[in-house]
N, C-alpha and C positions, 0 to 999 in steps of 0.2 A: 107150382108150389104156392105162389103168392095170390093165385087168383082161388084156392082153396083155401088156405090162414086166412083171408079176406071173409069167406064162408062161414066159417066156423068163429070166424072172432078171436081167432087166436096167434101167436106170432107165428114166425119161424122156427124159432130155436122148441116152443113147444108142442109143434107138427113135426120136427124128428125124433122127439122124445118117444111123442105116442107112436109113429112108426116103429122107435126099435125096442118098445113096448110089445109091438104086434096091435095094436090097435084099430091101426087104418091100415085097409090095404093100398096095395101101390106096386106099379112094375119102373123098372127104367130099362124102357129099349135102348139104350144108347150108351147105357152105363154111366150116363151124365146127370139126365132130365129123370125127375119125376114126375107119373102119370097117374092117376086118378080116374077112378067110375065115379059119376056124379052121384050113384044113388049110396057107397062105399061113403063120402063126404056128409051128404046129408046122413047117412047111419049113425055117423060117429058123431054128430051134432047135439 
C-alpha cells in the first residue's frame, strides 16, 4: 500500500477511497495485505 500512495502521489486514506470506489484494482491474499499490478497503479495514475 505504501510503496503505491508513494507512486501515485497520494496518501493512504485517498488509496482506499478510490479502492472502494472501484477504481484501482487490488487483491488481498491474506485478507490483511494489499496487492497491486504495477501496470493497475501506473493506470490509475
Amino acid at each position: 500500500m505504501k510503496e503505491a500512495c508513494r507512486i501515485l502521489g497520494i496518501s493512504e486514506s485517498t488509496m482506499r477511497r478510490r479502492i472502494k470506489k472501484g477504481l484501482i484494482k487490488y487483491r488481498k491474499p491474506n485478507n490483511k495485505d494489499y496487492r497491486f499490478k504495477g501496470k493497475d497503479i501506473l493506470s490509475a495514475a
